[in-house]
Kinemage of the C-alpha trace (Angstrom):
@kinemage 1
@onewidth
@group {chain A} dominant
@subgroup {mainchain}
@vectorlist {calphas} color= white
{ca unk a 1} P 0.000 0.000 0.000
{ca unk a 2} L 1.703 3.381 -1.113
{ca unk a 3} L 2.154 6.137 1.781
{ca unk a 4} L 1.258 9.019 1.370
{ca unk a 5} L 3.764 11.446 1.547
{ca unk a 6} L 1.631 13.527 4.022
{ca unk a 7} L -0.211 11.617 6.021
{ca unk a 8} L -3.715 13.210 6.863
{ca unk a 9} L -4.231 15.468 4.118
{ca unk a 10} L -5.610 12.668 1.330
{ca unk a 11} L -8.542 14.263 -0.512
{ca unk a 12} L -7.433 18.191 0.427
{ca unk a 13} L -5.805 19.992 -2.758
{ca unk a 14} L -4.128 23.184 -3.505
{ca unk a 15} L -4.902 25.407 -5.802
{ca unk a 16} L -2.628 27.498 -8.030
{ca unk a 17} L -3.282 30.420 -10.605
{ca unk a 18} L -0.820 30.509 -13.366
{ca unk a 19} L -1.173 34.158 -14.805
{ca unk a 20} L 0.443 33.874 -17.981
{ca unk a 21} L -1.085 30.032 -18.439
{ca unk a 22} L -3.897 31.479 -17.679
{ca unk a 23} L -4.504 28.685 -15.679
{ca unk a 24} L -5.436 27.565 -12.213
{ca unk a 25} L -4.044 24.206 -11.912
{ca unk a 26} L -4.682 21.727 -9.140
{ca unk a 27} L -2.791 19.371 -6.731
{ca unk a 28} L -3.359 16.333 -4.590
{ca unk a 29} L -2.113 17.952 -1.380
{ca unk a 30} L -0.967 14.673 0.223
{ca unk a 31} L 1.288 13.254 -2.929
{ca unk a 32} L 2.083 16.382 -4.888
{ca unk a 33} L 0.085 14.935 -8.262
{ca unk a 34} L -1.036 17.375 -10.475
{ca unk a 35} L -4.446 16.649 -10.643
{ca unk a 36} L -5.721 19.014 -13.470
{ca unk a 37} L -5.612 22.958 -15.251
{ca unk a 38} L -9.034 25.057 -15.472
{ca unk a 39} L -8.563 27.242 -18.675
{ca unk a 40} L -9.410 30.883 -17.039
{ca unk a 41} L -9.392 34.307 -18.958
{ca unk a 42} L -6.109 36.396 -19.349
{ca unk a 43} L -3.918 37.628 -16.433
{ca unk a 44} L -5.753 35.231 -13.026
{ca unk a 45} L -4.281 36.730 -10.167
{ca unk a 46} L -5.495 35.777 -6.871
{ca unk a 47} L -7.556 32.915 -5.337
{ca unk a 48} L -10.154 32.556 -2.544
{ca unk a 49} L -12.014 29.466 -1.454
{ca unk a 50} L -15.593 29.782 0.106
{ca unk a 51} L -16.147 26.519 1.877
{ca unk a 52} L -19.692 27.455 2.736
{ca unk a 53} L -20.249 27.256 -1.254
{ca unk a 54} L -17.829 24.681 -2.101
{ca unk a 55} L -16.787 27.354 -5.107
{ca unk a 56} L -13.099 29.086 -5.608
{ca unk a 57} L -13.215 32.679 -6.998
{ca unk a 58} L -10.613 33.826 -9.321
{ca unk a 59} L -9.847 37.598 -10.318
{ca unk a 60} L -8.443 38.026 -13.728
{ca unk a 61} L -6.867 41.913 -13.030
{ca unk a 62} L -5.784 42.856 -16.755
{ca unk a 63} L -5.808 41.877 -20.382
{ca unk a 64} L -1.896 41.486 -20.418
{ca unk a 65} L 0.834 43.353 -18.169
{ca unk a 66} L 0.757 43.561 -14.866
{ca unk a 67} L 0.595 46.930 -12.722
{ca unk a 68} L 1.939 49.951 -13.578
{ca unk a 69} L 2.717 48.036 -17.184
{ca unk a 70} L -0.613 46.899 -18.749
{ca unk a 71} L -2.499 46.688 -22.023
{ca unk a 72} L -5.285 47.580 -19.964
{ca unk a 73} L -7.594 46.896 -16.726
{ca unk a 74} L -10.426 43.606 -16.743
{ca unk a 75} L -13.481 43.554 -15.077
{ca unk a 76} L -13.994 39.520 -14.205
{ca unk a 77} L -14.128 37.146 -11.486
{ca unk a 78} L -13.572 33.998 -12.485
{ca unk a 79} L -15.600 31.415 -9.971
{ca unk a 80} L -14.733 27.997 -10.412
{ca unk a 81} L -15.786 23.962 -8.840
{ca unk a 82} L -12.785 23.067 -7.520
{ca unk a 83} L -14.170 19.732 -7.409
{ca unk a 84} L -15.555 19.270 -10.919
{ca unk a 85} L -12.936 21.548 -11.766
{ca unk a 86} L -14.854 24.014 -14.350
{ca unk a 87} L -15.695 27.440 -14.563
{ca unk a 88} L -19.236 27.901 -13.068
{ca unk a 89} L -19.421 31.692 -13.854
{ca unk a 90} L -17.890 34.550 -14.686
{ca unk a 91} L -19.279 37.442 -12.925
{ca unk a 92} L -18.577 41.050 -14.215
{ca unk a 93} L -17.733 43.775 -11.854
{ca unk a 94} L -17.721 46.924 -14.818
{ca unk a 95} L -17.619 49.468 -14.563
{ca unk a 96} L -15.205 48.712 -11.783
{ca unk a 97} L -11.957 47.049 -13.178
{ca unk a 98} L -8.531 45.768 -12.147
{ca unk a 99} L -9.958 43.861 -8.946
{ca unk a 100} L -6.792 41.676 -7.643
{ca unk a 101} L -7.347 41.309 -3.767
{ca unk a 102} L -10.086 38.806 -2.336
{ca unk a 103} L -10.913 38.540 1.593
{ca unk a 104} L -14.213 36.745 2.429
{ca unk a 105} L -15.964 36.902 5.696
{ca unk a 106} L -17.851 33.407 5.215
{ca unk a 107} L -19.706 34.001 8.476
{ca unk a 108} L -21.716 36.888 6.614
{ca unk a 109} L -21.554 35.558 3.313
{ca unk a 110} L -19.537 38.822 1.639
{ca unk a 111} L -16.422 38.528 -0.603
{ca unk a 112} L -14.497 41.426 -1.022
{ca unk a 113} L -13.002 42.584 -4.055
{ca unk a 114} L -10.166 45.185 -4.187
{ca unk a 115} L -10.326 47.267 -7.861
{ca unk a 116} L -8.134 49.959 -9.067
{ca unk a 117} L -9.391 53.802 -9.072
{ca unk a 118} L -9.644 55.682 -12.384
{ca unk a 119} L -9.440 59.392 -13.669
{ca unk a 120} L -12.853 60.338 -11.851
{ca unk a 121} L -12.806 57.751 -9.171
{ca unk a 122} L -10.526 56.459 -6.454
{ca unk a 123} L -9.765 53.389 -6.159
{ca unk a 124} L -12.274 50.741 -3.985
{ca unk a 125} L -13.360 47.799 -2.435
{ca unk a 126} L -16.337 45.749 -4.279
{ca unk a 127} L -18.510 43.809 -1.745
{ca unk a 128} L -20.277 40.474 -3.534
{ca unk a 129} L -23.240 38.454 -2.606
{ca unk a 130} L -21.208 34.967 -2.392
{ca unk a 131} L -24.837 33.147 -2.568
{ca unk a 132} L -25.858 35.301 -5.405
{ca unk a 133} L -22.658 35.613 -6.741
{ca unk a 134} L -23.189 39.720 -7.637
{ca unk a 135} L -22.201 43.029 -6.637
{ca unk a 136} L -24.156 44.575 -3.445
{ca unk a 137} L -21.776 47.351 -2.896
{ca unk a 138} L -18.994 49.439 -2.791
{ca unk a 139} L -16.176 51.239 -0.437
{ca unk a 140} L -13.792 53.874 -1.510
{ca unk a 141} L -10.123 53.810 0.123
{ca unk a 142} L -9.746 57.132 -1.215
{ca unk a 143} L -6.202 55.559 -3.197
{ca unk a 144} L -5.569 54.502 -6.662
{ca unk a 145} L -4.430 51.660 -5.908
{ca unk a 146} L -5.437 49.118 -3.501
{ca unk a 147} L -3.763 45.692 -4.473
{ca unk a 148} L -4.382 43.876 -0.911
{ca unk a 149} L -7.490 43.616 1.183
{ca unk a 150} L -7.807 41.828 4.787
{ca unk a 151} L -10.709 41.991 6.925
{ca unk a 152} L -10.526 41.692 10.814
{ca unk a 153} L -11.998 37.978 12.440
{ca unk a 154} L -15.215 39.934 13.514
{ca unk a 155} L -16.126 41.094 10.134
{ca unk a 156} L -16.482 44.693 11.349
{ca unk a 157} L -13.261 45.999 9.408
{ca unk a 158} L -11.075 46.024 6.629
{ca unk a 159} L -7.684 47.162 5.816
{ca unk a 160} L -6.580 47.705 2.338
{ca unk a 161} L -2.778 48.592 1.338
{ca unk a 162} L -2.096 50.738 -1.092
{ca unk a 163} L 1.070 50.613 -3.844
{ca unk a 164} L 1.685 54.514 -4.113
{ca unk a 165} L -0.401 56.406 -1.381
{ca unk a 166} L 1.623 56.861 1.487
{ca unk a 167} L -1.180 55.262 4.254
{ca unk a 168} L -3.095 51.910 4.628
{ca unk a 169} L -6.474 52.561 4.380
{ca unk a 170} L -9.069 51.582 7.583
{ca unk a 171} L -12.767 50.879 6.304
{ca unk a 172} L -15.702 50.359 8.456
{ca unk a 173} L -17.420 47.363 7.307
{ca unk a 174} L -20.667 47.402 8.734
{ca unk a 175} L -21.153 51.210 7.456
{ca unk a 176} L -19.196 51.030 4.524
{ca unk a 177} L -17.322 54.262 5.247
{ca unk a 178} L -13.679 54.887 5.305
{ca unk a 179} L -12.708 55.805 9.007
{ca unk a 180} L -8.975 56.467 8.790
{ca unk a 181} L -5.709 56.031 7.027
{ca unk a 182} L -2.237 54.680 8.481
{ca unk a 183} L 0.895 56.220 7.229
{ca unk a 184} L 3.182 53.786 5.805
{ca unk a 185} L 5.658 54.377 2.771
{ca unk a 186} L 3.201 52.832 -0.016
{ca unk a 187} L 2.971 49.189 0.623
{ca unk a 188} L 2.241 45.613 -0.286
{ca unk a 189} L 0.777 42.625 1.334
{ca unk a 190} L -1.068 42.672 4.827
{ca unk a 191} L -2.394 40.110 6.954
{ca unk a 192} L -4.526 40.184 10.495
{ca unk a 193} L -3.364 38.708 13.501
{ca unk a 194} L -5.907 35.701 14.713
{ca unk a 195} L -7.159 38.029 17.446
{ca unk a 196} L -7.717 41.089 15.391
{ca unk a 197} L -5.820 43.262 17.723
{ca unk a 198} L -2.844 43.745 15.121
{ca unk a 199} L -2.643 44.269 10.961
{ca unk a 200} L 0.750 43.821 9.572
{ca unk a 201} L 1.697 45.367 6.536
{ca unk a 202} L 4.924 44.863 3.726
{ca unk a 203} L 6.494 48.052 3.092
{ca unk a 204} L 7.363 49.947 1.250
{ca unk a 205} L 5.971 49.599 -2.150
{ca unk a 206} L 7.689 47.006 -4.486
{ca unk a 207} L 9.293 49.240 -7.034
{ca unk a 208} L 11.657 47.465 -10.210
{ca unk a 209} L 13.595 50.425 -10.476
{ca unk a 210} L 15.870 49.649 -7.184
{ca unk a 211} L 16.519 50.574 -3.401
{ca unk a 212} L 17.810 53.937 -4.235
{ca unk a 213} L 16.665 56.149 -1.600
{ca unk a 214} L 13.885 54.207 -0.335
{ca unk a 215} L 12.819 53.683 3.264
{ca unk a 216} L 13.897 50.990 5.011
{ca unk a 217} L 12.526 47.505 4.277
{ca unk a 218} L 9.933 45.548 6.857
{ca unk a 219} L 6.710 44.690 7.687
{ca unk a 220} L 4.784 46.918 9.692
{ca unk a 221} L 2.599 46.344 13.083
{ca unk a 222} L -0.688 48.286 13.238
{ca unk a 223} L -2.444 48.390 16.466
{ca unk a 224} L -6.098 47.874 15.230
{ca unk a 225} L -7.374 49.891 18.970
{ca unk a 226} L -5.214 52.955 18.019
{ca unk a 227} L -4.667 52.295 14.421
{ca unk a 228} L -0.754 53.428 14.462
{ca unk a 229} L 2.054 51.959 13.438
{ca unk a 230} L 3.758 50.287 17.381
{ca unk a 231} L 6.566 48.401 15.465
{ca unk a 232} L 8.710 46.898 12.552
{ca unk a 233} L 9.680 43.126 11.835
{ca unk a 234} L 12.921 43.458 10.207
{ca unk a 235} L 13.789 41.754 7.419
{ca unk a 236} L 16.449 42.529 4.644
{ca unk a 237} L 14.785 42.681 1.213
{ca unk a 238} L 11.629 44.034 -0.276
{ca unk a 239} L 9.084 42.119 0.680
{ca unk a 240} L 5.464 41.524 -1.192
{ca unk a 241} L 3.440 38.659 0.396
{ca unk a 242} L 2.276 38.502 4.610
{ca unk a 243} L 0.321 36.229 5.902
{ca unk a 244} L -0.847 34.442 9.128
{ca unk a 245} L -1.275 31.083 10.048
{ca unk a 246} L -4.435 29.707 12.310
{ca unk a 247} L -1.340 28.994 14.875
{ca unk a 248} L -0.525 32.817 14.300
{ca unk a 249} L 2.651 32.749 12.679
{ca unk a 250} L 3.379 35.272 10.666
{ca unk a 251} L 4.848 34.262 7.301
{ca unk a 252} L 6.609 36.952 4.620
{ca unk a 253} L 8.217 36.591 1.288
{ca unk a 254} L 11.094 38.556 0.306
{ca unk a 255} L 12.458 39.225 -3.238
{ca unk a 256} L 16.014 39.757 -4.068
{ca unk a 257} L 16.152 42.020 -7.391
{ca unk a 258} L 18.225 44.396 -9.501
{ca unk a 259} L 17.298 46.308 -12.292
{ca unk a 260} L 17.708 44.713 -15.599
{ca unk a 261} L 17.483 46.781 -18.886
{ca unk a 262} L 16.069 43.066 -20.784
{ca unk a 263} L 13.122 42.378 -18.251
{ca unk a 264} L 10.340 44.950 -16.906
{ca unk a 265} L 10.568 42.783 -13.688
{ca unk a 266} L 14.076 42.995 -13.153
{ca unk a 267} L 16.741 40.211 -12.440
{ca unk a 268} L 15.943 37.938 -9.785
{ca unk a 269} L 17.675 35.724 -7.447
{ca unk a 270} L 16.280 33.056 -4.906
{ca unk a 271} L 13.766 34.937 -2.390
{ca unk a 272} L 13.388 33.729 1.166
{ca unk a 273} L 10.630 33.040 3.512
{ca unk a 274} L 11.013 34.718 6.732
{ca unk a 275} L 8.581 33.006 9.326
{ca unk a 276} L 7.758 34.923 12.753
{ca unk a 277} L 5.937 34.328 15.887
{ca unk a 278} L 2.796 36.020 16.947
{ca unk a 279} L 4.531 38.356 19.114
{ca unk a 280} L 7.183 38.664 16.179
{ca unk a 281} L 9.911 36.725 17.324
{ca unk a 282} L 12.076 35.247 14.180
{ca unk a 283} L 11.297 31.763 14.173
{ca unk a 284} L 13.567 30.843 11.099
{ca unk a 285} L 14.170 31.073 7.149
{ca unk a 286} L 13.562 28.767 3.961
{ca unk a 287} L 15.347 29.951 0.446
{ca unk a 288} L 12.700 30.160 -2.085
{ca unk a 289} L 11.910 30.299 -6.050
{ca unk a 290} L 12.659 33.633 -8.086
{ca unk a 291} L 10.157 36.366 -6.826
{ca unk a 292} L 8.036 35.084 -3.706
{ca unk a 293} L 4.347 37.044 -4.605
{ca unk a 294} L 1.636 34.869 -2.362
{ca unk a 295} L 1.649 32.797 0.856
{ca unk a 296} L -0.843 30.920 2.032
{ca unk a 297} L -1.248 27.761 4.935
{ca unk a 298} L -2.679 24.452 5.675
{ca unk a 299} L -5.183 24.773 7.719
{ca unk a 300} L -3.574 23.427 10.927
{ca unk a 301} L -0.922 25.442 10.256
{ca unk a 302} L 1.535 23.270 9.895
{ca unk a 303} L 2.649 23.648 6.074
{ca unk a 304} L 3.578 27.054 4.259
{ca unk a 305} L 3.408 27.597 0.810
{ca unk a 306} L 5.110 30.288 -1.125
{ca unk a 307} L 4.019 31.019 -4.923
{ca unk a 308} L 7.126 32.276 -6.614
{ca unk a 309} L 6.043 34.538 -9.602
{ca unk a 310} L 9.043 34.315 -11.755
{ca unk a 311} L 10.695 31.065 -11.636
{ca unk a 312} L 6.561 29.494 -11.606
{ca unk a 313} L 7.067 27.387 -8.834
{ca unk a 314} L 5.389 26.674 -5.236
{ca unk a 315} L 7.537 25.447 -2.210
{ca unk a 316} L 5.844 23.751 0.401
{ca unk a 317} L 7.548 24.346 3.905
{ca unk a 318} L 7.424 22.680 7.184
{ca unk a 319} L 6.849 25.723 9.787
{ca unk a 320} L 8.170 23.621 12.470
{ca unk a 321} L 11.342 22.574 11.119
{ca unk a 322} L 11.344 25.482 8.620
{ca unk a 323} L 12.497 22.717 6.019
{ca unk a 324} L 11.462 22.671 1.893
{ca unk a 325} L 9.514 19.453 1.539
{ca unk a 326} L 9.020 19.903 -2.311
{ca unk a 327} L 8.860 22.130 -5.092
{ca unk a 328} L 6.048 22.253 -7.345
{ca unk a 329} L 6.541 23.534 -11.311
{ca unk a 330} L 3.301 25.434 -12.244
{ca unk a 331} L 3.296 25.426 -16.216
{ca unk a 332} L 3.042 29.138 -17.663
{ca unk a 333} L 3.659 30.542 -21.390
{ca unk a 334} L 5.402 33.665 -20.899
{ca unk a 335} L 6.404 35.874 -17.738
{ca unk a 336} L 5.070 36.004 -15.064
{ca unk a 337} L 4.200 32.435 -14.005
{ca unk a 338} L 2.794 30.809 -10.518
{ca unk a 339} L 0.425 33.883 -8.492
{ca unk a 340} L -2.469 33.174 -6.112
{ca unk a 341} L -3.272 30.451 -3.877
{ca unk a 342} L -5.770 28.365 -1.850
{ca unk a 343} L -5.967 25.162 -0.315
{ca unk a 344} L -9.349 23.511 -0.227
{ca unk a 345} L -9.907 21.092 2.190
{ca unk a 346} L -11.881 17.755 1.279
{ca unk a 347} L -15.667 17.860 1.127
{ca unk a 348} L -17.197 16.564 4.337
């Protein structure tokens, strides 16, 4: 009888967006297997799974490009069966467009959609029916830009970052109003600890054209009571993906880069996955794939994986040992490659 290589997780899978496939391909989370590709529209970005609905929702953020360098902004989510794997719908947000970051608050039944501002409009948050599957509202965060959204365990607020305004941006949920802004230096991802009381936040903004000048690197605490910045995790390089684990871990990719006058996205060496505690002790490191862009976790918290953009792969990390256990190749057609995430447990 063949063992499985993780014991316990037979029937879960993880799910993985190629963006230049455009793909999201599936895998047998105990042995590895690649299980099977769902053809999605152009440029998939990021993944959430709504176990209430047994459905995965996909945005597709732009026709080609990526941000800052596109042939212009979509208007889709993609929502797929992850276990008939096929599209069930594609749901358009227009007139909003460029929608990239996905937080749902299953409890409530509300997905929430990041999009990109315009000439006459700032950027937003969409807010989707997840039984209905459509648009029910919307929440300015009064920046062109939001690219991450994260919503606190009660449901009562979110916390979108923002690539070139200067603050994270603090929305009541239950109102729909923005309540305040956070200074930070532009910034990337942002998770929530388990208890709500902190946000943590990537900055500064990613930029391809070098360190020159830039604030320092690290991911910063928010104290959700006060909403002010109380500390920094350090880390050395720019850093794009946070996230926490249900332990409360507190998981972030860096990128090492340098400007490269033959690629828009620079020239990339191995990143590194920096894992901390919940009071932000440094736990460890793992080397990673070119360009570490999304985290996610098993849902016990035991196993990290880190979606590396530019060399299309997925390492899958033991948090206790901090050891690789594998390396998954995510097929892609062009640049960029492997992007969002999700791990969907087995059906009940």
């Amino acid at each position: 009888m063949q063992q499985s290589v993780r014991a316990g997780r037979e029937g879960d899978v993880l799910a993985v967006v190629s963006q230049s496939g455009p793909t999201v391909s599936f895998y047998d989370a105990a042995y590895d297997r690649h299980l099977g590709d769902v053809q999605v529209l152009a440029e998939p970005h990021e993944l959430c799974f709504d176990a209430s609905q047994r459905l995965l929702w996909c945005t597709n953020t732009y026709y080609s490009g990526y941000y800052h360098a596109n042939s212009g902004r979509r208007s889709e989510l993609t929502v797929i069966d992850p276990d008939a794997r096929r599209v069930v719908e594609v749901v358009d947000l227009a007139p909003e467009h460029g929608p990239h970051g996905l937080a749902l608050d299953s409890e409530r039944g509300l997905l929430y959609v990041s999009v990109e501002g315009s000439q006459d409009r700032p950027g937003g948050v969409v807010v989707v029916d997840t039984a209905t599957r459509r648009p029910i509202g919307r929440m300015d965060t009064k920046a062109p830009g939001p690219h991450w959204f994260v919503v606190s365990p009660d449901g009562t607020t979110g916390y979108a970052s923002n690539k070139e305004a200067p603050f994270v941006s603090v929305v009541d949920l239950r109102t729909g109003a923005l309540t305040g802004t956070v200074e930070v230096p532009g910034s990337e991802g942002l998770a929530v600890s388990r208890d709500g009381s902190r946000v943590f936040v990537a900055a500064p903004y990613g930029s391809f054209a070098g360190r020159t000048q830039r604030p320092p690197t690290g991911v910063r605490v928010i104290d959700a009571s006060t909403t002010e910045v109380t500390g920094v995790l350090p880390v050395d390089d720019v850093t794009f993906p946070v996230h926490v684990t249900s332990t409360g871990k507190v998981l972030t990719g860096q990128l090492r880069m340098a400007p490269a006058a033959d690629s828009r996205l620079g020239r990339h060496s191995p990143g590194r996955l920096t894992v901390f505690s919940a009071t932000g002790v440094r736990l460890g490191e793992v080397e990673t794939g070119l360009f570490p862009l999304t985290i996610t976790s098993s849902p016990d918290g035991a196993l990290g994986y880190v979606a590396c953009v530019m060399s299309s792969t997925v390492d899958i990390v033991d948090l206790e040992s901090m050891q690789r256990l594998a390396r998954l190749d995510i097929a892609k057609r062009d640049e960029p490659g492997a992007h969002g995430l999700a791990y969907i447990p087995k059906a009940s």
